[in-house]
C-alpha positions in Angstrom: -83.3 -7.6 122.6 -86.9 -8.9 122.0 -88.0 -6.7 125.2 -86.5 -3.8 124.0 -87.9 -4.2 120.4 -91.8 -4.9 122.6 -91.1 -1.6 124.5 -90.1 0.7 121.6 -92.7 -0.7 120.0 -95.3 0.4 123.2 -94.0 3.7 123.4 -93.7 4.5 119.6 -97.2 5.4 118.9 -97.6 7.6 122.1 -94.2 9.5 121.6 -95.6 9.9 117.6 -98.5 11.6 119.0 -96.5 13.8 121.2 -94.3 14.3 118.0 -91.3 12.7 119.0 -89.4 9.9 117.0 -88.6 7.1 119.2 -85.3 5.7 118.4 -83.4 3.1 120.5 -80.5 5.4 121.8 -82.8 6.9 124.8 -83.8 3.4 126.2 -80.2 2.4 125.7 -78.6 5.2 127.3 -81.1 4.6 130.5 -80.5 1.1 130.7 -76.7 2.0 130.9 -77.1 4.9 133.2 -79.4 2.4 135.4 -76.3 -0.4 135.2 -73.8 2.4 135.9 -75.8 3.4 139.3 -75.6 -0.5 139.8 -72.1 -1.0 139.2 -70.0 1.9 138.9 -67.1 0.2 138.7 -68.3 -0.3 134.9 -67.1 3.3 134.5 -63.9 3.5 135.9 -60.3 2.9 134.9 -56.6 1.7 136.5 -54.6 4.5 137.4 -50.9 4.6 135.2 -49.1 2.9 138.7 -51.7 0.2 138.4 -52.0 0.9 142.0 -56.1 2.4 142.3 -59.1 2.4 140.7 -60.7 5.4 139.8 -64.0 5.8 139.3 -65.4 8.2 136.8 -68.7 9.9 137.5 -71.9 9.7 135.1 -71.4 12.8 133.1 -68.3 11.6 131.3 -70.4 8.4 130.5 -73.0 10.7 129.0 -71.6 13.2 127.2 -69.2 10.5 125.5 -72.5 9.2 124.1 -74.2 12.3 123.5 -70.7 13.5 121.4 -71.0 9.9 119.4 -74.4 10.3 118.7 -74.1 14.4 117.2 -71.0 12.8 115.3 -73.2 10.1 113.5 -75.7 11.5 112.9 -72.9 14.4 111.3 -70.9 11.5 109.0 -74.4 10.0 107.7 -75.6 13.6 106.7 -71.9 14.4 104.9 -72.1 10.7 103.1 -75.9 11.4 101.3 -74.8 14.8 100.4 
């Protein structure tokens, strides 16, 4: 975790200039999409027989985690109104 606290921490001023807020979520999604190219059996499930694997491709990875992050970012705006 220290790296990825040193490399926010790096890119933070230059994506402040550009006007961007750096938050943890990109470099975690790229370090997942990175480990998902590696391993793609990360991403995959046993079919109901138990009899195959299937893989899942990328884009269900993603938009699960683009869906979580529009619903948080949702529930924190309903709880401070």
């Amino acid at each position: 975790m220290d790296n990825i606290i040193q490399f926010r921490h790096e890119l933070k001023k230059t994506a402040e200039e550009k006007g961007i807020k750096l938050t943890y979520m990109p470099i975690f999604l790229k370090a997942a999409s990175l480990a998902l190219l590696e391993y793609p059996i990360l991403n995959s499930s046993v079919s109901e027989d138990e009899t195959e694997i299937i893989y899942h491709g990328i884009f269900s990875f993603f938009f699960f985690f683009f869906f979580l992050q529009f619903f948080l970012k949702k529930q924190i705006k309903l709880n401070n109104e």
